[in-house]
C-alpha positions as CSV (number, residue, x, y, z in Angstrom):
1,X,0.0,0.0,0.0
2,X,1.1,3.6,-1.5
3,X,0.6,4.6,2.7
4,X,2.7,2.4,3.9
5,X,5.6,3.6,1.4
6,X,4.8,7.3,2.4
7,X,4.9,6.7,5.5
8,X,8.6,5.2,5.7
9,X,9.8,7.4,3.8
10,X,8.6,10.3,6.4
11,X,10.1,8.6,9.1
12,X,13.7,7.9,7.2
13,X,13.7,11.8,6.7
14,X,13.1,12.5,10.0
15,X,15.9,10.2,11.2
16,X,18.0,11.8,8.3
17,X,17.0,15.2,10.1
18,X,18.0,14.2,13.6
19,X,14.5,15.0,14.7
20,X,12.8,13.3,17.6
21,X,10.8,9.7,16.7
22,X,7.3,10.7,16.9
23,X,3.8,9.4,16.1
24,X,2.2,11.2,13.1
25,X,-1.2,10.9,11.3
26,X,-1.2,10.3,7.3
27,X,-5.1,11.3,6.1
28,X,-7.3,11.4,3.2
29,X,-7.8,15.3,3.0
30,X,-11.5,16.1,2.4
31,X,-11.0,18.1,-0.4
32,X,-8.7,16.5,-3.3
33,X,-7.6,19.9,-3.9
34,X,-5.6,19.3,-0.4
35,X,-3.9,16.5,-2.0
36,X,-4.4,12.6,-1.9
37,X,-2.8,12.6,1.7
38,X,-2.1,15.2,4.4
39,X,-0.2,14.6,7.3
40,X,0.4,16.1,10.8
41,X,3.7,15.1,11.6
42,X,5.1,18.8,12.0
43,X,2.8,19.8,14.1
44,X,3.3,17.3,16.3
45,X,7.2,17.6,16.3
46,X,6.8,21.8,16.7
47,X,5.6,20.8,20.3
48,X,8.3,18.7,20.9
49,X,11.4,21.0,19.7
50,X,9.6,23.8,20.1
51,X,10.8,24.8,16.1
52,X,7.7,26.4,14.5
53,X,5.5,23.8,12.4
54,X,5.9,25.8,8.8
55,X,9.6,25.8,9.3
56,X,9.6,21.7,10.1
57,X,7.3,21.0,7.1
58,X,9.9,23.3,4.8
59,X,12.6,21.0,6.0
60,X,11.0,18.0,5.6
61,X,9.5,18.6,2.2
62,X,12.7,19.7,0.8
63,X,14.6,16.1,2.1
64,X,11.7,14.6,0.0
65,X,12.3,16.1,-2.8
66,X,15.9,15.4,-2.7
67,X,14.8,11.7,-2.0
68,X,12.4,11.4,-4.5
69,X,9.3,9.2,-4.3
70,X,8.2,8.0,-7.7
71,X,4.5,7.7,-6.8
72,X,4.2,11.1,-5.8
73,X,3.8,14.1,-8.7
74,X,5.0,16.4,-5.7
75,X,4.6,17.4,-1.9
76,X,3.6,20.7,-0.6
77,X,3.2,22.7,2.6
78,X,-0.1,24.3,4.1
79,X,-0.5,26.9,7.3
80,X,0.0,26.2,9.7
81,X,2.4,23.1,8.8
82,X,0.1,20.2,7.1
83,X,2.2,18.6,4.8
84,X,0.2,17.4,1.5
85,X,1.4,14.6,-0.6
86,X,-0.2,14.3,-4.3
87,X,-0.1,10.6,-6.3
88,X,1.0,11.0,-9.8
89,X,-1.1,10.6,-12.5
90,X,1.4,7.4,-13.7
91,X,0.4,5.8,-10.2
92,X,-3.1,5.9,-10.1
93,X,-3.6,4.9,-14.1
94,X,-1.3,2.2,-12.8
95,X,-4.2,1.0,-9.8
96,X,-6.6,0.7,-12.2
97,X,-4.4,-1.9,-14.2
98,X,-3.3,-3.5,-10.8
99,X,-7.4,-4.1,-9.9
100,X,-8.3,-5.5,-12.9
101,X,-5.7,-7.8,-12.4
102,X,-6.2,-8.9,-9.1
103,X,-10.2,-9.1,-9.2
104,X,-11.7,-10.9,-6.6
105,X,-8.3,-10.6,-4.5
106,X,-7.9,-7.2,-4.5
107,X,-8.3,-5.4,-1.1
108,X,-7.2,-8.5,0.8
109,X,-3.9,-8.3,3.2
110,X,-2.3,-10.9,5.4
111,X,-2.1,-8.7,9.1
112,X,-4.3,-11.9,10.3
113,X,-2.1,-14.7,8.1
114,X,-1.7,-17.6,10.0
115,X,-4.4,-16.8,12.6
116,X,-7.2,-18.8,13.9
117,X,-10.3,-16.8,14.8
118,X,-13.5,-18.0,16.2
119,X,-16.6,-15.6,15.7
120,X,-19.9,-16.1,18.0
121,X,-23.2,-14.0,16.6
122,X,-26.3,-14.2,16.1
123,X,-27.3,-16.8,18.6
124,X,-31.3,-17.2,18.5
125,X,-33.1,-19.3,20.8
126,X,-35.0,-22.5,19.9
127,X,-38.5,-21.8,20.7
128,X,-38.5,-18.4,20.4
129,X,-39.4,-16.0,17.3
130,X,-36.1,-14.9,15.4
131,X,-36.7,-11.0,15.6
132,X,-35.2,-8.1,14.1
133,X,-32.7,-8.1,17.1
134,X,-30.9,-10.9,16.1
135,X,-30.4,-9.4,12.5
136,X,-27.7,-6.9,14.3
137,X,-25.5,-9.5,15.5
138,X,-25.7,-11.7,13.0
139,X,-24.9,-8.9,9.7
140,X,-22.3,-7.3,12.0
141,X,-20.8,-11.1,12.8
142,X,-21.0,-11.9,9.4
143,X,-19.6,-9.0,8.2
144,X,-16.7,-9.1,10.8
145,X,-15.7,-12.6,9.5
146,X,-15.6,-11.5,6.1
147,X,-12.8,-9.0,7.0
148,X,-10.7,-11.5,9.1
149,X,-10.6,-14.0,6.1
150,X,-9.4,-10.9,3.6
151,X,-6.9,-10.3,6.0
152,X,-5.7,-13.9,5.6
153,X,-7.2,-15.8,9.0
154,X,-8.5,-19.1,9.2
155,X,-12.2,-18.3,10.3
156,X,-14.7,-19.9,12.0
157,X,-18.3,-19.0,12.4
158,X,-20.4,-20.2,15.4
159,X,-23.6,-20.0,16.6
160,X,-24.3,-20.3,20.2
161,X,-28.2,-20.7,21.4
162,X,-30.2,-21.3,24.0
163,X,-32.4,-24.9,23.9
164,X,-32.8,-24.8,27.3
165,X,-34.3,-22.8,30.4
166,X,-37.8,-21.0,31.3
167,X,-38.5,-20.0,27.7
168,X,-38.3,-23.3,26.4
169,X,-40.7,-24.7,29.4
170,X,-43.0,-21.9,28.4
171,X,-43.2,-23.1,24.8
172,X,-43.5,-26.6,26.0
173,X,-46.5,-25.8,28.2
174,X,-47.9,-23.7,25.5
175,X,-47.4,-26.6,22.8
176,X,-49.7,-28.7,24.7
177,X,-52.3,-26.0,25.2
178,X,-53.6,-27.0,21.8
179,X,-57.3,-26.3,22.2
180,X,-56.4,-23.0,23.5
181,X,-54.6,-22.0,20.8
182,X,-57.3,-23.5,18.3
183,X,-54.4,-24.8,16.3
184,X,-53.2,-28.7,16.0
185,X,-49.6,-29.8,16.8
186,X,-48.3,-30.0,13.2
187,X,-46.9,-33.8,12.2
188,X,-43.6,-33.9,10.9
189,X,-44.9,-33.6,7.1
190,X,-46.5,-30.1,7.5
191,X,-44.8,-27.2,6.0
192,X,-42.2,-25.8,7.9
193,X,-44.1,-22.1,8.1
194,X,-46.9,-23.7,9.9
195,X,-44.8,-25.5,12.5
196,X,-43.0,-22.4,13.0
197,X,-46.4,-20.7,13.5
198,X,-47.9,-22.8,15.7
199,X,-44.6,-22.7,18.0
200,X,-44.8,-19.1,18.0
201,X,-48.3,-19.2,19.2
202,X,-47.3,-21.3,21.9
203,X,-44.5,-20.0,23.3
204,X,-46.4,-16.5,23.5
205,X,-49.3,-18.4,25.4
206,X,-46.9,-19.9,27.6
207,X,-45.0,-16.9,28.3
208,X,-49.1,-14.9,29.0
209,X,-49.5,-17.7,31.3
210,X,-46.3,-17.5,33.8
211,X,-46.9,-14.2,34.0
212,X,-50.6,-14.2,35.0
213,X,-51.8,-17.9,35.8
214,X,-49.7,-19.4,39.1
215,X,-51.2,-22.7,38.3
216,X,-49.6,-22.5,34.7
217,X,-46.7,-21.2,36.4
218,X,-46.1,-24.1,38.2
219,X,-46.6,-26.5,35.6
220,X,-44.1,-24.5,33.6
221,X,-41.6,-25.3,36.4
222,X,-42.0,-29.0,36.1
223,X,-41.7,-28.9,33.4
224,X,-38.6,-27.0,32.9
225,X,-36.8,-29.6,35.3
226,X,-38.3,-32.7,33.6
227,X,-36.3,-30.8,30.4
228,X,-32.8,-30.8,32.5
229,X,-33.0,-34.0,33.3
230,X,-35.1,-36.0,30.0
231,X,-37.7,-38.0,32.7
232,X,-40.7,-37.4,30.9
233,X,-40.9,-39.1,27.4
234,X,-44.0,-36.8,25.9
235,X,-42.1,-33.7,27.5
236,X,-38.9,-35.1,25.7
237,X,-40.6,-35.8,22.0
238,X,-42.2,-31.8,22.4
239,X,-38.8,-30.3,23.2
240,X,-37.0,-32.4,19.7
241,X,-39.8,-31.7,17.5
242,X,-39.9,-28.3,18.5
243,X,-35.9,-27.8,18.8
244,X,-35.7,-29.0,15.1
245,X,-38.5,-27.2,13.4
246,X,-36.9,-23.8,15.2
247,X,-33.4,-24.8,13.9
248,X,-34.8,-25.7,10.4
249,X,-36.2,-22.6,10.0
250,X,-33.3,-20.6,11.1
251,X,-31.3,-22.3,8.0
252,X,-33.9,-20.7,6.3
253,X,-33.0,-17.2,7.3
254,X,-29.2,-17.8,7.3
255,X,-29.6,-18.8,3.5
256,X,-31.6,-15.2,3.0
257,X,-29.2,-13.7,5.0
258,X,-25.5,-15.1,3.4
259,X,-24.7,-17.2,6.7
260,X,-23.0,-20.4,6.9
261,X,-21.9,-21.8,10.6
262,X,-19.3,-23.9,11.0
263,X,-20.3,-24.6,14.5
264,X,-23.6,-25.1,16.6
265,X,-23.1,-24.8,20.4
266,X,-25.8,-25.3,22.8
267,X,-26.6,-24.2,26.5
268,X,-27.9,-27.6,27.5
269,X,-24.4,-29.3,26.0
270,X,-22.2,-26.2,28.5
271,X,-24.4,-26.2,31.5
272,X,-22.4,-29.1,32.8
273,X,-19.6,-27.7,31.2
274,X,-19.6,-24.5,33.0
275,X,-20.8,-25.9,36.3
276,X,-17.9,-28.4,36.7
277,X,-15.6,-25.3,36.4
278,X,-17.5,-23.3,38.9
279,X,-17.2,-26.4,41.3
280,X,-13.9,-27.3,40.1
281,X,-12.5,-23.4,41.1
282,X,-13.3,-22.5,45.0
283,X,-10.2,-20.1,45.5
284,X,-12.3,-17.6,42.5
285,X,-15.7,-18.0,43.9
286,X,-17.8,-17.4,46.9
287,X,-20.8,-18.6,48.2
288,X,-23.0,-16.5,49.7
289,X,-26.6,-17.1,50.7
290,X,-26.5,-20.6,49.0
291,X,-25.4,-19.7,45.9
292,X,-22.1,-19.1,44.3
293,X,-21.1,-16.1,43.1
294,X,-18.2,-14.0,41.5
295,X,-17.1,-11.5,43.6
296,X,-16.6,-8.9,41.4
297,X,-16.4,-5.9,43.3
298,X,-12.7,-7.1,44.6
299,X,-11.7,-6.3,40.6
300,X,-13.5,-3.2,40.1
301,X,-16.5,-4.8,38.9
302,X,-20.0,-6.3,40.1
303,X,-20.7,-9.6,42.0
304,X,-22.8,-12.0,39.6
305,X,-24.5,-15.4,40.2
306,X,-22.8,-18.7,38.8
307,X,-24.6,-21.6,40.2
308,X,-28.2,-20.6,42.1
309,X,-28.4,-22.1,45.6
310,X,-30.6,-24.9,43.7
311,X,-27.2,-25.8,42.1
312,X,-27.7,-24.7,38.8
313,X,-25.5,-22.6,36.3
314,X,-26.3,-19.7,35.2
315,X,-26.2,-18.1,31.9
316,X,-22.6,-16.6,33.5
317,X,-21.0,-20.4,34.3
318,X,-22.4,-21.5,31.3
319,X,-20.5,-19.0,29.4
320,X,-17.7,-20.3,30.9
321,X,-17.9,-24.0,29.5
322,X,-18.6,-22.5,26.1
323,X,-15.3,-20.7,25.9
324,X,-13.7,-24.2,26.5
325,X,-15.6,-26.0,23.8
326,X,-14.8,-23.5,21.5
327,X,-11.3,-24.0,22.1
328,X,-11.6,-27.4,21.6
329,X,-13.3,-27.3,18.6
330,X,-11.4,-25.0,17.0
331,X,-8.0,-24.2,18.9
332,X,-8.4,-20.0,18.1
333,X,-6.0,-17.3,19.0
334,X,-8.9,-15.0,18.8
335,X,-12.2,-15.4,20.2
336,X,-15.2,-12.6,18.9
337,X,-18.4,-12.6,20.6
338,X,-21.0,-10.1,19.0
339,X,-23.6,-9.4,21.9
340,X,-26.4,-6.8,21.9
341,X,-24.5,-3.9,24.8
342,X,-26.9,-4.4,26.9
343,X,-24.7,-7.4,28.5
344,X,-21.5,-5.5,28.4
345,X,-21.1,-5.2,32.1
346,X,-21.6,-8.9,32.5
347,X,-18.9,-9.6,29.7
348,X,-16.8,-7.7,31.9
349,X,-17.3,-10.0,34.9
350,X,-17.2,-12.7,32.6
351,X,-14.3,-12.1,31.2
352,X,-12.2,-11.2,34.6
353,X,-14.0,-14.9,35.7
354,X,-12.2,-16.5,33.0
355,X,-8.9,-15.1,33.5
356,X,-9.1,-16.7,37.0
357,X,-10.1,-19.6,35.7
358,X,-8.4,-19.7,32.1
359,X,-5.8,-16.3,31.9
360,X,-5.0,-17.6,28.2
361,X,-8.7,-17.9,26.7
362,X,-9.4,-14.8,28.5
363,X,-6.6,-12.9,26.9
364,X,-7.9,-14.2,23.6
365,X,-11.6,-13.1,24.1
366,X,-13.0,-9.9,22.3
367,X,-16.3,-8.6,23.1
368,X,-18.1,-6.6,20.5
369,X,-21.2,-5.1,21.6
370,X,-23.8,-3.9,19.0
371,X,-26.9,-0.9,19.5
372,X,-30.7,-2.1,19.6
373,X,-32.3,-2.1,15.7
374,X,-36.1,0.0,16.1
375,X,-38.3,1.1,13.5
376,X,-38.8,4.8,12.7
377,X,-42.4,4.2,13.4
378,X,-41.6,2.6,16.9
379,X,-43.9,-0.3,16.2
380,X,-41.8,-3.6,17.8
381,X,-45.5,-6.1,18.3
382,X,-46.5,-9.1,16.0
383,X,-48.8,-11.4,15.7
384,X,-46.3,-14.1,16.9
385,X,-45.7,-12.2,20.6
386,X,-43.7,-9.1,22.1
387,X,-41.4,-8.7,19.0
388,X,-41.9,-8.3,15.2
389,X,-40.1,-11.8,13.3
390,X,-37.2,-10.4,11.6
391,X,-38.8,-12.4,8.5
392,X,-41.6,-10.1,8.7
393,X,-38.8,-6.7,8.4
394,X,-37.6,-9.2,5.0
395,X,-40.5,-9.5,3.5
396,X,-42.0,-5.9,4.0
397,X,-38.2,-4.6,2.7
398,X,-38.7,-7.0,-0.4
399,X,-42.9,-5.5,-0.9
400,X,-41.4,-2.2,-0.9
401,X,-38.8,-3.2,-3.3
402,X,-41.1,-5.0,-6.0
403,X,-43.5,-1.7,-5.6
404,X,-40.8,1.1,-6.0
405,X,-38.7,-0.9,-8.7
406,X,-41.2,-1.6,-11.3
407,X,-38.6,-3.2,-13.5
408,X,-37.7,-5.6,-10.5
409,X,-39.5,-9.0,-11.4
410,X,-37.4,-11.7,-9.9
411,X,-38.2,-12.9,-6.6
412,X,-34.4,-13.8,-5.7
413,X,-33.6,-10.0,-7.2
414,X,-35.8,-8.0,-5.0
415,X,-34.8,-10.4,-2.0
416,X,-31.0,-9.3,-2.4
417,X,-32.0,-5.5,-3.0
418,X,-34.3,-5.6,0.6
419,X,-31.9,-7.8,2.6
420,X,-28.8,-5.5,1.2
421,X,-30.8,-2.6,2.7
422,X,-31.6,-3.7,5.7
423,X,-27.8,-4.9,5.7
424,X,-26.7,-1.3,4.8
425,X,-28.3,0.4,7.2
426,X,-27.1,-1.8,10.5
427,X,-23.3,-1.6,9.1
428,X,-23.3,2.2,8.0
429,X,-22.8,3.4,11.3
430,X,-20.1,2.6,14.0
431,X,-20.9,-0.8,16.2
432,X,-22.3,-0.1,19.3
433,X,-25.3,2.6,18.5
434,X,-28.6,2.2,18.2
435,X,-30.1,1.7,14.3
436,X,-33.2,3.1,13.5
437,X,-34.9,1.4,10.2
438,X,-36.3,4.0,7.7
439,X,-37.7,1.9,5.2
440,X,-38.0,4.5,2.6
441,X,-34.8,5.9,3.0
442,X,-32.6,2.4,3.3
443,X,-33.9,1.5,-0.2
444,X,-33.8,4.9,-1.8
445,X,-31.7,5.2,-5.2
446,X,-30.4,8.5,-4.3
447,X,-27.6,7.7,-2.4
448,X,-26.6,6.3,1.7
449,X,-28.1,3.2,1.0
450,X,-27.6,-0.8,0.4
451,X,-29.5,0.0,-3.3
452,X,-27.3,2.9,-4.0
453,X,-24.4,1.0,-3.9
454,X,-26.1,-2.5,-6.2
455,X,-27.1,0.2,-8.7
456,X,-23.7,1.8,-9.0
457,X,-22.5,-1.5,-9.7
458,X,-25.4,-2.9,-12.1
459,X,-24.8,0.5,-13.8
460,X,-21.2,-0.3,-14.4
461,X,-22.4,-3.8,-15.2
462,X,-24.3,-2.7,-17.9
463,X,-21.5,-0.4,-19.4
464,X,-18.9,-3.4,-19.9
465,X,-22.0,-5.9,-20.9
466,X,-22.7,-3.7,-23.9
467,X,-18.9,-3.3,-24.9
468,X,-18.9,-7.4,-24.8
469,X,-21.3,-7.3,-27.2
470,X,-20.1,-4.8,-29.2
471,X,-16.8,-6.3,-29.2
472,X,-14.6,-3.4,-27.5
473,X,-11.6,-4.4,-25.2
474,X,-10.8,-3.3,-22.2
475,X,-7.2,-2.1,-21.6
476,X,-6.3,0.5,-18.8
477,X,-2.6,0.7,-20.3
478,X,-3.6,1.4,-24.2
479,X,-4.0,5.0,-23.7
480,X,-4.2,7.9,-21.1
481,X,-6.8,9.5,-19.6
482,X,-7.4,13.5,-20.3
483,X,-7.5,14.0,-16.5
484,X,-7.1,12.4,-13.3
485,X,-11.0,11.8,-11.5
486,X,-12.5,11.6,-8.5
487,X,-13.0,8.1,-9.2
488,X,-8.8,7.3,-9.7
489,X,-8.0,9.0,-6.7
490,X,-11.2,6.8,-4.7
491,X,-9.9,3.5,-6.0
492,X,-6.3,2.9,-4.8
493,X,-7.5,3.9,-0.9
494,X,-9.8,0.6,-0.8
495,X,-7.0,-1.9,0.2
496,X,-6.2,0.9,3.1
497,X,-9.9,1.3,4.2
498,X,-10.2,-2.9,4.4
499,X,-7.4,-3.2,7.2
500,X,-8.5,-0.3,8.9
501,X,-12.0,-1.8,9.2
502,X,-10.9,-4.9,10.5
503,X,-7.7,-3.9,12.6
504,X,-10.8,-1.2,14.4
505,X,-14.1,-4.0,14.1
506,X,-15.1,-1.2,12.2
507,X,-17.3,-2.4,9.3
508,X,-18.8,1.1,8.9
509,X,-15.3,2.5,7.3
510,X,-16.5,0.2,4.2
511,X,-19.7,1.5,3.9
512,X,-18.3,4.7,4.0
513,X,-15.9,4.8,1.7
514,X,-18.3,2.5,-1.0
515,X,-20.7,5.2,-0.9
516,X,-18.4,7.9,-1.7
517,X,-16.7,5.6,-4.5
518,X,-20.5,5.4,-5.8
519,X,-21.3,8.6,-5.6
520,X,-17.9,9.7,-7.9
521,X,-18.4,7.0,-10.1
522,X,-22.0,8.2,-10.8
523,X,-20.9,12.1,-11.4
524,X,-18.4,10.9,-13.8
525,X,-20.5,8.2,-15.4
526,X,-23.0,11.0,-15.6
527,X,-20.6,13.6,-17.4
528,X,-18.9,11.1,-19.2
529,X,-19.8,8.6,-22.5
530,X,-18.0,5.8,-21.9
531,X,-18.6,4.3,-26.0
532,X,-17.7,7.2,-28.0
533,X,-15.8,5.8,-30.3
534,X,-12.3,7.8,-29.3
535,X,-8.9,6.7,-28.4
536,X,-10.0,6.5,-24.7
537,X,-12.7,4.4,-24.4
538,X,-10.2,0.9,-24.0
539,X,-9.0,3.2,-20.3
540,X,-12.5,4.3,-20.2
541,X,-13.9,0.7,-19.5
542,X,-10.8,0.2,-17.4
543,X,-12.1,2.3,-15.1
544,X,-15.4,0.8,-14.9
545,X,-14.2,-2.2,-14.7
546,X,-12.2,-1.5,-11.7
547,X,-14.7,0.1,-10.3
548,X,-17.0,-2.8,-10.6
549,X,-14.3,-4.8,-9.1
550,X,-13.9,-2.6,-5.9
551,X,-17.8,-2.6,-5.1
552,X,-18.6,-6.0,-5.4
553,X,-15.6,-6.7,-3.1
554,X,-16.4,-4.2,-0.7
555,X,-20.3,-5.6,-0.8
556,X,-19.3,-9.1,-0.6
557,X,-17.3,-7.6,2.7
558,X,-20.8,-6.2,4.0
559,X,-22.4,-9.8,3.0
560,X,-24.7,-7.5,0.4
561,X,-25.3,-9.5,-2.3
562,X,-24.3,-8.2,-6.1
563,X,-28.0,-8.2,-8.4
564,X,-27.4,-8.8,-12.2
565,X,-29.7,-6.2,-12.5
566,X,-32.2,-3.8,-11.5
């Protein structure tokens, strides 16, 4: 990368100099007109000499010239001591070559080559509707794991879920309520939509009825214990019907969604797990009335619950066994858990619980909590109970879609065009805040959105299908371009923005800088015919074709699909 070469040569100067070793910035400027980079660095070394900033830049500048950087047409100063660096024309005509020939392999790195990273997201519970909530961890997961494999790691994906505990009782209970719920239990050669359905129904009955019905309530209990320990044979055939039909119809959504797992942990498989290592590890817990806790407050933290005085583990010690069975699985040097952040403050006692317990896994762990997804309109009921299905969100996205896109015709088209926006407008923002979904805004043509950025590329699509057919090559090196663009000095930076995104598990830098790439690739597309005929059209394509290149890449990144048309 062009930064990395600017960047050494900076610091050799400075050595050459005899100035002190510091820590500089080196920044896209704003404005091109600033140059393709800008940097700080005598700023920052006027505070420590005490030599005024202009004066440093002057004498820095000048040792570059003497040195002589090839990719750079020249380097100039700015009040009150920027220096600006400016890419030849010869380099960036160069990139586009250099993308064309790389393709699908462009923007990758190896910072991560030869790691082994584990990622934990989405993690719906068996028995329980699949809501718009669990759309957040699982695009920013997915999209995480895309950017640890382009910068060369091994990469696992797993999927950690509840199949036991009071909700699945509750379902359970509910499931053999059938004359209640009007509905019949569904055999095993009923469409999966109405199993799922009549699940849905059941667990919201069951969850109505611990809240208001003590009788129900204590069913639900025995229930829930005949479910830990497999004593009742009709209780046990309701919890593996259920348990599969829940974690069929997940699959479904994964496929929607661009998901694969390579791993499927469970709660009632770490229970044990987690409570043999509570048991196993007096010296880091306490009891204390009955039950055995962490004492977080001696590390800064809060004291949580591992094992209830009944002797079971919590979700805490079962987190516990989990981090163990993902080691074993799949011996990781990195361990990502994407969580909603209203658990971060029990990650942290988590955490501090494993290094006791485990200082290596602990070192290894990241946790990356994500905001809450709403709707503009604040509506968050469904039919199915407290929470709208996240299928619902799909399938209003793809409505929309087929309405506003009258050219739109194919079902696995507008699907790709609706999931993409929903995709879009989860990643375009930094992890950790809240998303609100504006439906007519995330699938909007005009720009900041998923369908923005599948147009661009159909667009450009389009362009090189037509010189196919007409028979016109593409060659970025056959002749030169009148004028440097917007869209040159965009293209070369994507390589930069990819390990920045992943080194800072920030997705958002992508959907950033695609947008902008878009939105100069449309100005010029819209100034410029690309066929005319003239000496330039062979570069001309070039350029679309690299720019093609850059967003499918930097969509297959967000896990947004790339439509053949629209």
């Amino acid at each position: 990368m062009i930064a990395r070469t600017i960047k050494a040569c900076i610091s050799s100067v400075v050595k050459e100099l005899g100035l002190p070793k510091v820590a500089f910035s080196l920044e896209h400027p704003s404005d091109f007109s600033h140059g393709d980079y800008s940097s700080n660095l005598a700023l920052i070394l006027s505070k420590e000499t005490g030599t005024p900033p202009r004066e440093l830049a002057e004498d820095i500048v000048k040792k570059l010239h003497e040195r002589g950087v090839k990719e750079l047409k020249k380097v100039e100063v700015a009040e009150p001591g920027f220096i600006n660096f400016f890419l030849s024309p010869d380099f960036l005509v160069e990139q586009v070559a250099h993308i064309i020939t790389h393709g699908h392999e462009w923007g990758r790195n190896t910072s991560l080559e030869g790691k082994r990273v584990i990622v934990e997201y989405t993690d719906p519970n068996p028995f329980k509707v699949f809501h718009i909530g669990h759309l957040m961890p699982n695009v920013i997961g997915e999209s995480l794991s895309r950017l640890f494999e382009y910068a060369g790691a091994e990469v696992k994906r797993a999927n950690y879920q509840g199949d036991i505990g009071l909700h699945v009782a509750m379902a359970l209970w509910g499931m053999q309520q059938s004359d209640k719920l009007k509905m019949i239990i569904p055999d095993e050669e009923a469409p999966l939509s109405q199993k799922v359905a009549f699940m849905g129904a059941a667990y919201a009955l069951g969850a109505q009825a611990h809240k208001e019905d003590e009788k129900a309530k204590s069913a639900i209990k025995q229930i829930n214990k005949a479910i830990y320990n497999r004593t009742d044979s009709h209780i046990n055939d309701l919890y593996d019907r259920g348990k599969k039909w829940s974690l069929d119809y997940f699959e479904t959504l994964y496929v929607k969604l661009g998901t694969e797992f390579d791993y499927y942990f469970f709660e009632s498989k770490a229970a044990e797990r987690g409570k043999n290592l509570v048991e196993e590890n007096p010296e880091v817990f306490e009891e204390s009335k009955g039950a055995i806790v962490f004492p977080g407050e001696k590390h800064g933290l809060h004291t949580r619950v591992f094992l209830t005085s009944e002797g079971l583990p919590t979700y805490e010690a079962k987190e516990l066994g989990l981090a163990e069975m993902k080691y074993e699985a799949f011996p990781y040097d990195i361990s990502v858990v994407v969580t909603a952040n209203e658990v971060t403050e029990y990650f942290k006692v988590l955490i501090e619980a494993l290094r006791q317990i485990n200082p290596e896994l602990s070192r290894r762990t990241r946790h990356i909590p994500h905001g809450l997804l709403r709707l503009r309109t604040g509506k968050m009921s469904s039919r199915t109970g407290d929470v709208l299905p996240a299928e619902e969100l799909i399938k209003d996205a793809e409505t929309a879609v087929a309405e506003k896109m009258e050219g739109v015709k194919k079902d696995k088209v507008t699907e790709k065009i609706a999931v993409g926006a929903i995709k879009y407008s989860i990643l375009k923002q930094a992890i950790g805040k809240d998303v609100i979904f504006d439906r007519e805004r995330a699938l909007s043509l005009e720009g900041d959105s998923g369908p923005y950025l599948q147009y661009a590329y159909t667009r450009a699509q389009s362009v090189l299908k037509k010189a196919k057919r007409e028979g016109v090559d593409i060659n970025a090196s056959s002749s030169s371009p009148k004028a440097i663009t917007e869209v040159e000095q965009m293209l070369y930076q994507f390589p930069e923005v990819v390990m920045r995104a992943e080194e800072e598990y920030a997705p958002h830098l992508v959907v950033t800088y695609l947008t902008k790439l878009a939105g100069a690739f449309n100005s010029w597309y819209a100034k410029e015919k690309i066929l005319d005929g003239t000496s330039e059209v062979p570069y001309k394509l070039a350029l679309t074709k690299a720019v093609s290149v850059t967003l499918e890449n930097g969509l297959w990144l967000l896990g947004i699909k790339v439509p053949e048309e629209m």
